[in-house]
Residue frames as a rotation matrix with the C-alpha (Angstrom) as fourth column:
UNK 1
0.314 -0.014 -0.949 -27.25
0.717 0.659 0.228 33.64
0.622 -0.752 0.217 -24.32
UNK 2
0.977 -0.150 0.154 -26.74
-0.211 -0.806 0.554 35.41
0.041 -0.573 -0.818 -20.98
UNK 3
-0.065 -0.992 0.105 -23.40
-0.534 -0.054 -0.843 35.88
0.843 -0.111 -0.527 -19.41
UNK 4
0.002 0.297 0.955 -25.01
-0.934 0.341 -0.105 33.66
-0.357 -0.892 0.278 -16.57
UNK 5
0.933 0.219 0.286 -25.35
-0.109 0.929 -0.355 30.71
-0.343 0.300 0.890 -18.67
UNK 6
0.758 -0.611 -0.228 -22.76
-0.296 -0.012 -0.955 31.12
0.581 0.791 -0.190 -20.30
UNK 7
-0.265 -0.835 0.482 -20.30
-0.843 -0.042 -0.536 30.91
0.468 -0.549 -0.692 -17.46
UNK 8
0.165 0.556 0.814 -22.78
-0.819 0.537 -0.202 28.27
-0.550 -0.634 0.544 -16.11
UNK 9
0.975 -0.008 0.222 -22.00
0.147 0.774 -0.616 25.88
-0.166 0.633 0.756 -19.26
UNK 10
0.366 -0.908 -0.205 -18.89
-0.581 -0.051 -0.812 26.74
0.727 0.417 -0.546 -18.87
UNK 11
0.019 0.043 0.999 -18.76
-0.974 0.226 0.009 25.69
-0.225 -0.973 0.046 -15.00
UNK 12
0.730 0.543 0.414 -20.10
-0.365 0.823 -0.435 22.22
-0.577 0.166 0.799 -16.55
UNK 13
0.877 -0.353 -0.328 -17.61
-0.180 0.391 -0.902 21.88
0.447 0.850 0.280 -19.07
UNK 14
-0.140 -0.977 0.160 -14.89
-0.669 -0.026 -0.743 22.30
0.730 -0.211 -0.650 -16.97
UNK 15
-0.432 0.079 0.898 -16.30
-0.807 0.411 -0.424 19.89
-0.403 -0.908 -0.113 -14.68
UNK 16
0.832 0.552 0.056 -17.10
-0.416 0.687 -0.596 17.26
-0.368 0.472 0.801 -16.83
UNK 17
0.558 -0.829 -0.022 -13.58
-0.651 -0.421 -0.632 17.86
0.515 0.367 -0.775 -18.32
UNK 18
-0.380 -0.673 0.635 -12.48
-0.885 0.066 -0.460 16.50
0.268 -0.737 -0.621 -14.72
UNK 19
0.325 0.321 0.890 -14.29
-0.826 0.555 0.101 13.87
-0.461 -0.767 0.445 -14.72
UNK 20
0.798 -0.603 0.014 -12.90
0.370 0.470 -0.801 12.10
0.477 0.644 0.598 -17.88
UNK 21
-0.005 -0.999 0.036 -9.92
-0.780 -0.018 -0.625 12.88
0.626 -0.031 -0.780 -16.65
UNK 22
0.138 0.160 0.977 -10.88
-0.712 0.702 -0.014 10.88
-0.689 -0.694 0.211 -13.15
UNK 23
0.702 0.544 0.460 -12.25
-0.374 0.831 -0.411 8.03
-0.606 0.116 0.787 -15.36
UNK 24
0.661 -0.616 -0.428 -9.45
-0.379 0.219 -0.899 7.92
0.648 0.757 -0.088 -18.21
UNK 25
-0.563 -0.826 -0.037 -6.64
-0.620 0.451 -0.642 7.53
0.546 -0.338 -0.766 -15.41
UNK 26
0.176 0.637 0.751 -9.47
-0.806 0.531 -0.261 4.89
-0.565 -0.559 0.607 -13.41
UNK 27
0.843 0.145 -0.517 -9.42
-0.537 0.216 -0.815 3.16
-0.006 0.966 0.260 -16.95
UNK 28
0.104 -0.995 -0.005 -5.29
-0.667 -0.066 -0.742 3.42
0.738 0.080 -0.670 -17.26
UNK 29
-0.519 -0.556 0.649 -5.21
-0.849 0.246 -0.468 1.59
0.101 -0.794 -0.600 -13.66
UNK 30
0.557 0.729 0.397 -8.10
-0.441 0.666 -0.602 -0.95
-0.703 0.160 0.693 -13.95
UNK 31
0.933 -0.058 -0.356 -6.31
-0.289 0.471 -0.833 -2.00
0.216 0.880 0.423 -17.60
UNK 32
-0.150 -0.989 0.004 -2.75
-0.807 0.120 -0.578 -2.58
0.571 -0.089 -0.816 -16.08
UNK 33
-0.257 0.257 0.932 -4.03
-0.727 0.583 -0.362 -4.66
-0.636 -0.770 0.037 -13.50
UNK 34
0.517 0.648 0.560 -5.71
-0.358 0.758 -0.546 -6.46
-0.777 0.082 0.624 -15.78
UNK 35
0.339 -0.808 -0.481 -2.49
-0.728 0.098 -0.678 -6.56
0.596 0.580 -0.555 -18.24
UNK 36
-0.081 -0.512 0.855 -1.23
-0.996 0.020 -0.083 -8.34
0.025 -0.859 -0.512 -15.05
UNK 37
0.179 0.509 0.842 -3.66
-0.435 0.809 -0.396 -11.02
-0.883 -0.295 0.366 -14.51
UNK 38
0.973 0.124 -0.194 -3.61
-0.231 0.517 -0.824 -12.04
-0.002 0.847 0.532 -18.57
UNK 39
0.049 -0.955 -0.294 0.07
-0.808 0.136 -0.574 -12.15
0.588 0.265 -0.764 -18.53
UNK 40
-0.398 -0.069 0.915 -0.21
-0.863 0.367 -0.348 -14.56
-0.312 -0.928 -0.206 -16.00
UNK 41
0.262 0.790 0.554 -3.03
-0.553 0.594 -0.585 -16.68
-0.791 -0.153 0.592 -17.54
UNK 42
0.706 -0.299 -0.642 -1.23
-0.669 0.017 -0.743 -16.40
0.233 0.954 -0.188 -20.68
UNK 43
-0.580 -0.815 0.001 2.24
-0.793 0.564 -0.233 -18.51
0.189 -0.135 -0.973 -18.71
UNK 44
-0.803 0.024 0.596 0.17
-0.078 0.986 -0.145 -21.39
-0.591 -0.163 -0.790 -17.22
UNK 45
0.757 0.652 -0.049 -1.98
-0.348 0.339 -0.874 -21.79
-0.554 0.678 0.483 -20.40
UNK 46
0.361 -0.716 -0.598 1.44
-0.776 0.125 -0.619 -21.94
0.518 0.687 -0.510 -21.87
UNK 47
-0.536 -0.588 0.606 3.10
-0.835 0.477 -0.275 -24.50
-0.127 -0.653 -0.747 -19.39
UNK 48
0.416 0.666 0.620 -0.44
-0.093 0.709 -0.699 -26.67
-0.905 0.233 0.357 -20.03
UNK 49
0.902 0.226 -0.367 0.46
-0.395 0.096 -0.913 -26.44
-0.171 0.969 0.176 -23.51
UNK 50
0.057 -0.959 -0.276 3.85
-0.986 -0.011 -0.165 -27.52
0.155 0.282 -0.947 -23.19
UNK 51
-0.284 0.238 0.929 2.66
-0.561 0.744 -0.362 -30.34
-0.777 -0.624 -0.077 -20.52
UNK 52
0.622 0.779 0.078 0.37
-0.394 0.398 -0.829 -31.41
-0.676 0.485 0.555 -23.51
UNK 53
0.775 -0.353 -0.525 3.18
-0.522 0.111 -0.846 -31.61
0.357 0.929 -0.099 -25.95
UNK 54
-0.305 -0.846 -0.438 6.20
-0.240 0.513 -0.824 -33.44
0.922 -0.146 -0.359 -23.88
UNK 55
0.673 0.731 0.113 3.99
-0.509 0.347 0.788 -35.25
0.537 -0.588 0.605 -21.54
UNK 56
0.337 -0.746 -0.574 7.63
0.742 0.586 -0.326 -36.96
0.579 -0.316 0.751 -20.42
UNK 57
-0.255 -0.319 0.913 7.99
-0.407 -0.821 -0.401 -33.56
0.877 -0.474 0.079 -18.65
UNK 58
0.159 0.808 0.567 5.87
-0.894 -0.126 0.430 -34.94
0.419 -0.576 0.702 -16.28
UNK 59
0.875 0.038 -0.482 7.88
-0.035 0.999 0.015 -38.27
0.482 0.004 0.876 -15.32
UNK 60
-0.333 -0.927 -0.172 11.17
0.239 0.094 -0.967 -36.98
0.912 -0.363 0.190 -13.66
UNK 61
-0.284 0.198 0.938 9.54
-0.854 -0.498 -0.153 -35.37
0.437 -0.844 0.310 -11.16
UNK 62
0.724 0.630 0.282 7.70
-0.677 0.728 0.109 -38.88
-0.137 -0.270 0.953 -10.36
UNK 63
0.390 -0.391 -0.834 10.94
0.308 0.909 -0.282 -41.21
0.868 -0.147 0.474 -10.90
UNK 64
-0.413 -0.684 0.601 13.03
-0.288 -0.528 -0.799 -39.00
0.864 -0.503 0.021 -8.62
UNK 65
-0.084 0.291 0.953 10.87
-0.948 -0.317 0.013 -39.36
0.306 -0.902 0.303 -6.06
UNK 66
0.889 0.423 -0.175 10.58
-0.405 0.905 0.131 -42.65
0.213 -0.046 0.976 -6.38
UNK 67
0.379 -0.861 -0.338 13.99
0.173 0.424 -0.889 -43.66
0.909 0.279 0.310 -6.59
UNK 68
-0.268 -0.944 0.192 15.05
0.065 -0.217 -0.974 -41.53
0.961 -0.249 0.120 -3.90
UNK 69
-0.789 0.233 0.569 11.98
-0.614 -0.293 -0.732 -41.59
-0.004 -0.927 0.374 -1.26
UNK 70
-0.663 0.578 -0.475 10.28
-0.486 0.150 0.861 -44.43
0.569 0.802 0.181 -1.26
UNK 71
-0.433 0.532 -0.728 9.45
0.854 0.500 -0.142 -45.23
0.289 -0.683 -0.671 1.70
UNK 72
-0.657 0.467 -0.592 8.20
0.167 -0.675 -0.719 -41.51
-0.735 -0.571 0.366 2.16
UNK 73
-0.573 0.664 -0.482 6.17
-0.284 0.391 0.876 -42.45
0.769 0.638 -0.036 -1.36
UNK 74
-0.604 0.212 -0.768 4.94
0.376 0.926 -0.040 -45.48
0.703 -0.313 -0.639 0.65
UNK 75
-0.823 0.115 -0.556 3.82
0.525 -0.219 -0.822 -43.07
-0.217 -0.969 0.120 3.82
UNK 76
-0.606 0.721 -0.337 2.10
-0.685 -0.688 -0.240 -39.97
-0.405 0.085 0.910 2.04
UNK 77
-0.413 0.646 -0.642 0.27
-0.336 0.547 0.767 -43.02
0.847 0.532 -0.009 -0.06
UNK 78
-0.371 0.418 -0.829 -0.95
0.900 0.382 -0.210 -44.67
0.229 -0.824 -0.518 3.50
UNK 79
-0.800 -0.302 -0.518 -1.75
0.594 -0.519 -0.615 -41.30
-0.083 -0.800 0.595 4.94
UNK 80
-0.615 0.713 -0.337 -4.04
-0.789 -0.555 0.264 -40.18
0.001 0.428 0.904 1.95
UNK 81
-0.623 0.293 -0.725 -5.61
-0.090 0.894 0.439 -43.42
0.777 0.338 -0.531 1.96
UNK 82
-0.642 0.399 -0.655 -6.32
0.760 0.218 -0.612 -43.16
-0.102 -0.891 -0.443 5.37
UNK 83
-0.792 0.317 -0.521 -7.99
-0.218 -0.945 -0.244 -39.65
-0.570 -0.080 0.818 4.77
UNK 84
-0.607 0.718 -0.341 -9.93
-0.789 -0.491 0.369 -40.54
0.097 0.493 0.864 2.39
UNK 85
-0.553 0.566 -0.611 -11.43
0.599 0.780 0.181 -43.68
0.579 -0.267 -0.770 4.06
UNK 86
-0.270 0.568 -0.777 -12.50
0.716 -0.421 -0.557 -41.26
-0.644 -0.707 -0.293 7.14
UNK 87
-0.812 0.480 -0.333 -13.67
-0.548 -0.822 0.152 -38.42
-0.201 0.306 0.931 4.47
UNK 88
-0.645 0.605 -0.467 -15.96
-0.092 0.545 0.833 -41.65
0.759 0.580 -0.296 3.14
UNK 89
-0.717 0.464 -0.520 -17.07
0.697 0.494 -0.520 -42.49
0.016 -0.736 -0.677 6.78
UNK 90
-0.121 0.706 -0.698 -18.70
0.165 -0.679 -0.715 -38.89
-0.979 -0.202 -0.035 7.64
UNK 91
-0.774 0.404 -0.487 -19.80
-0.563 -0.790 0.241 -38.64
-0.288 0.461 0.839 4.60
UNK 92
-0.526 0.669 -0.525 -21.95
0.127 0.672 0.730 -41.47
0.841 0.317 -0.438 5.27
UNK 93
-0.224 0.504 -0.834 -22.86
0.900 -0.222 -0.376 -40.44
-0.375 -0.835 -0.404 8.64
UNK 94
-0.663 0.630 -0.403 -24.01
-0.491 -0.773 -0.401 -36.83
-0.564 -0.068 0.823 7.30
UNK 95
-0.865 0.359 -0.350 -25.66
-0.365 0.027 0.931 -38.57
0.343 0.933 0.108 4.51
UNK 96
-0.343 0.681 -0.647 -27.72
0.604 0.688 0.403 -41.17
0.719 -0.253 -0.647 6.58
């Protein structure tokens, strides 16, 4: 080989070199992020799973409120009711 190529595959190597580097720490930051996001999916898959097992979790919240707001129970129930009568209307006027 010349001493032209030679330095010329070297040129390349050392630039290739840099790019795995680029991509390894691209990699490194792309895989934390995504450490992030599973940790995350990983709590409210857990919380479902808990929900599933002590389904009474899911009844204080609902007496409390009863007990202690029931006439503002009584309101948000009228209020969604009413919404979803007028979400029924126009969607019978777009339909027709």
């Amino acid at each position: 080989m010349t001493s032209a190529t030679t330095i010329a595959l070297a040129r390349q190597r050392d630039d290739l070199i840099a790019q795995i580097a680029f991509e390894r720490a691209a990699i490194a930051q792309n895989g934390a992020s995504l450490r992030r996001l599973s940790r995350m999916i990983d709590k409210v898959r857990d919380g479902i799973q808990y929900l599933k097992r002590h389904p009474e979790a899911l009844l204080l919240p609902v007496v409390i409120t009863v007990v202690a707001r029931p006439w503002r129970l009584l309101t948000v129930a009228i209020s969604g009711f009413g919404l979803w009568r007028m979400a029924q209307i126009w969607r019978r006027r777009i339909l027709s």
